[in-house]
N, C-alpha and C positions, 0 to 999 in steps of 0.2 A: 504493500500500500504506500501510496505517493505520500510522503512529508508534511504536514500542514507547514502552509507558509502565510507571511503575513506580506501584502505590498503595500505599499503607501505613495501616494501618486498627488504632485501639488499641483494645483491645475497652473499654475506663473510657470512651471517647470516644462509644461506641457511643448514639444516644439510647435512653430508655425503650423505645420504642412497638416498637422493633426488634429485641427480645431478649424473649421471654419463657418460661414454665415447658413443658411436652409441650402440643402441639397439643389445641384440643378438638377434645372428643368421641374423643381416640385408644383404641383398642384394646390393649391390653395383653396380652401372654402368656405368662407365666411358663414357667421352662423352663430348663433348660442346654445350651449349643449351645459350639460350636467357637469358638475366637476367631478364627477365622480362615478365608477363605475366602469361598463364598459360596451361603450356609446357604439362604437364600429367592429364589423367584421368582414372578412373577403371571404366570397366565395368561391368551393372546393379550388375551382379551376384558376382561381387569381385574376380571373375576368373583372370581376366586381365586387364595386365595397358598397357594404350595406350600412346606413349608420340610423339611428335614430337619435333625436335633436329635445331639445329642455320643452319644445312647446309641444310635443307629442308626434311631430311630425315624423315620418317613415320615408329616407330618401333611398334609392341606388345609384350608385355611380360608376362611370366606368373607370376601371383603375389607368387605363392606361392615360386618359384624355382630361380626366377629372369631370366629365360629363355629367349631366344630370339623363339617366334614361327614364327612370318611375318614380312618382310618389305618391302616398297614401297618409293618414295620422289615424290616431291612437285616441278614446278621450282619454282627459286626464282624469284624478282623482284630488278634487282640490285645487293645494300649489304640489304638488308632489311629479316633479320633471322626470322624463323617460330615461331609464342612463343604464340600460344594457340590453341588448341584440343578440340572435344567435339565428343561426340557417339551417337545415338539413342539408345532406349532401347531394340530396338531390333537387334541390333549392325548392322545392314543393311547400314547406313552410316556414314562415318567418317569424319567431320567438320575440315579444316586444316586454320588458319590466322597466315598470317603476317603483324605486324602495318601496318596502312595505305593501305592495298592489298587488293586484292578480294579473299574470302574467297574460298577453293577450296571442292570439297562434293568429296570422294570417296565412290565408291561402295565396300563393307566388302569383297565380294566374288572374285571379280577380284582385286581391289586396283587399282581400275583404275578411272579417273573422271568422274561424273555423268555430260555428254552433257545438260541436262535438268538443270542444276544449275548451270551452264557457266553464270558467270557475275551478278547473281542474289542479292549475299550480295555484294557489292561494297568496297572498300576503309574501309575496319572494322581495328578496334582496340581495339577489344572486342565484343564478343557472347555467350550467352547461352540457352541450349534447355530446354526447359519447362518440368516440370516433367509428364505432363499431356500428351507431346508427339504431340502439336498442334503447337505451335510457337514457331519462333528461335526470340529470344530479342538479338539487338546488336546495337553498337554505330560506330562511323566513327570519321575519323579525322576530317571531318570538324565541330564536333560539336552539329550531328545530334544522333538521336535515333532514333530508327525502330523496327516494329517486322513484323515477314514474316513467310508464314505459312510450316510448315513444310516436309508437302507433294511436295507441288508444289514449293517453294522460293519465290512465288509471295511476294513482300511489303505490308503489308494492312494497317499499321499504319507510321506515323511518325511525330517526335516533332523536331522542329529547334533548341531549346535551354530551358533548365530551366531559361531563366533571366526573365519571364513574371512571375513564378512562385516564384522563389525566387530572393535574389540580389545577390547569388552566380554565376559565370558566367560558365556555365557547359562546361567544362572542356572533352577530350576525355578520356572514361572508363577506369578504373584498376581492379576493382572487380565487379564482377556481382551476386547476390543470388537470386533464386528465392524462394518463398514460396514455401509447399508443396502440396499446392491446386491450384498453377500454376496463383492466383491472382494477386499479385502484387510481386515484384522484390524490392530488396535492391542491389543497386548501388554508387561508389566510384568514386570518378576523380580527386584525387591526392589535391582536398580540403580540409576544414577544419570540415566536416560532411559527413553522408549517405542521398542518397536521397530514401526514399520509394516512387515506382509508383506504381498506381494504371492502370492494363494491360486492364480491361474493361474500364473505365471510361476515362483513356488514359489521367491521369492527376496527380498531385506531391499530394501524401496522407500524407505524412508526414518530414520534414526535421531533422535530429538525427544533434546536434550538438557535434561534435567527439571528440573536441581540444577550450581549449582557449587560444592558445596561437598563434597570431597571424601567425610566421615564423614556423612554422611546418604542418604539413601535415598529415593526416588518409592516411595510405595503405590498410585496407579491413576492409569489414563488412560484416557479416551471420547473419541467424535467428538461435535460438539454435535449439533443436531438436522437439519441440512441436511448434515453431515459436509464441511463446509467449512473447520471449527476442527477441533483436537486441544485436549483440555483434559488436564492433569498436575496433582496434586497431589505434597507432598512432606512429609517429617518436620520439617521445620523450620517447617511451617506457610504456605508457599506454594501460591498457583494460577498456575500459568501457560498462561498460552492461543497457540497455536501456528495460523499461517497453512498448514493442509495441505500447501498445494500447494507455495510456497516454504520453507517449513520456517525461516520467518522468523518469531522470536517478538513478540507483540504486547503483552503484559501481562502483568506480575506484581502479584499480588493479596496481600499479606499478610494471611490470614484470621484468623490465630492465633497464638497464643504457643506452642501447643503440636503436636503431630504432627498431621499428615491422617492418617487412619486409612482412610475410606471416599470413592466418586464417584459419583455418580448424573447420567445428564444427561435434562433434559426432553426426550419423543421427540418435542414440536410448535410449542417457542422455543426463543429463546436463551438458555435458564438452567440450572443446576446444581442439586445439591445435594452439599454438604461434608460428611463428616460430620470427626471428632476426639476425639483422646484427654481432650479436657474435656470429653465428655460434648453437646457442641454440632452442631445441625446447622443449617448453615449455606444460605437458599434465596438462590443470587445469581446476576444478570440480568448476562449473559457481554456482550450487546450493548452497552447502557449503563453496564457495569461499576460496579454498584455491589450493594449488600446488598436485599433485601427482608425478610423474617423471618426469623427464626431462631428455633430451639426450644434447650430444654437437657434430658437426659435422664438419669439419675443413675448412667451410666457410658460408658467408650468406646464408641464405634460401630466397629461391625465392618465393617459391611455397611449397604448401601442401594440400594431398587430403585423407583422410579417404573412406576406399570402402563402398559397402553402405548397407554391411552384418555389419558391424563395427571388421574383422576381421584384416586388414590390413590398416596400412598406409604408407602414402609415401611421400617423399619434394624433393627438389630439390634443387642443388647449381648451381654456374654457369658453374660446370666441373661434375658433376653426379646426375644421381639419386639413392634416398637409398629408400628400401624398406623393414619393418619389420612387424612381428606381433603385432597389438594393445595388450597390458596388462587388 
């Protein structure tokens, strides 16, 4: 097993050629969206980005052009803004939440709601579909965890809380990843670590401890692209990269001075993408641990999704989203 090491990175230190202004050629698109959550996602084919917006709205876009091709909205509930998305892979339905709401299913072809999934996810605050195409894993405000199957919405599983599990008190979700075998899930909720579950056995396989330092907080964690590593970021401006299987940490990255905000991992190497509350996003090779580019974009990054050609990426701020070609 590889060494834990610690790096430490000053951004003055950083050279020229490694930092510069938004990606050419990027896409820009003005807009007001959720600070929170996770507003956009490309679909299978990386053709398009699907986003939903703070006023409820449902856009597509084309990734390559920044296009607008469809749109549709959501109502709302209240002031309570739209701020997470998800697709099928056969783009057949579109998953629309707003904290705390009930999750809305459209149909791809009309953009209208699927009657059949009226009321089914309840009160979410976080969802994501399985790669496998069988179940939707999501969390609720009160605490709960569920997975429901994807054909029908039926509920099949669900867990009240992690405290029997660990002494963390499970928290409602902020990141959700699943593996690519659709087994177990790596999950966030604004504590001090990742919980891996185990989606057969419907139980906590593993806890990633994220942060030691008490007053701060992990915003997300992924598996890297072979789901061999867990990767964590934190507010304090840490990455740390976790050996799955022994849950032995390997590397702490000091990216920033200021919060991780967002996590993006490449789905065909070993790299990330960071983003943070300065405005920066961060592209860095997990394997040889070190930086590659980086962009700056002229506010926090909320959000960030790599397509899953690894042709395109995309983030989001709380006033647009930008879309560019990956390097």
């Amino acid at each position: 097993m590889e060494k834990k090491k610690t790096l430490f990175l000053c951004l003055f230190l950083l050279a020229p050629a490694s930092c510069c202004d938004e990606p050419k050629g990027v896409r820009s698109i003005r807009g007001a969206l959720a600070g929170a959550g996770n507003p956009v996602v490309f679909s299978p084919s990386g053709e398009k980005l699907y986003s939903c917006w703070e006023n409820g709205a449902v856009r597509i876009y084309e990734s390559a052009s920044g296009k607008l091709l469809r749109e549709t909205s959501v109502p709302l509930v209240g002031t309570q803004a739209t701020d997470w998305i998800g697709v099928s892979k056969d783009e057949a339905r579109i998953f629309v939440g707003a904290f705390g709401q009930d999750v809305v299913v459209l149909d791809s072809k009309e953009l209208k709601p699927v009657e059949a999934w009226k009321g089914r996810i309840q009160g979410a605050c976080a969802f994501a579909i399985s790669p496998d195409q069988v179940t939707v894993f999501w969390g609720d405000n009160n605490r709960t965890i569920h997975l429901s199957d994807l054909k029908t919405g039926k509920k099949t599983k669900s867990a009240k809380s992690l405290r029997s599990a660990h002494t963390l008190f499970f928290d409602p979700l902020c990141s959700i990843d699943f593996s690519k075998d659709s087994k177990v899930v790596l999950v966030t909720n604004l504590e001090r670590g990742a919980f891996l579950w185990d989606i057969d056995g419907w139980r906590l396989e593993r806890y990633f401890r994220g942060t030691t330092n008490d007053n701060t907080k992990v915003s997300s964690a992924v598996f890297n692209h072979d789901g061999k590593k867990v990767i964590i970021v934190d507010w304090d401006g840490n990455i740390r990269v976790f050996d799955r299987k022994s849950g032995e940490e390997l590397v702490v990255y000091r990216a920033r001075t200021k919060r991780n905000s967002a996590l993006a991992s490449h789905p065909k190497e070993d790299k990330i993408l960071s983003g943070g509350a300065d405005g920066k996003v961060i592209y860095w090779d997990v394997g040889k641990q070190k930086e590659i580019p980086s962009w700056t974009f002229q506010r926090m990054i909320t959000c960030l999704a790599i397509s899953h050609d690894a042709k395109y990426a995309c983030c989001t701020t709380k006033h647009a989203i930008h879309i560019w070609n990956m390097p």
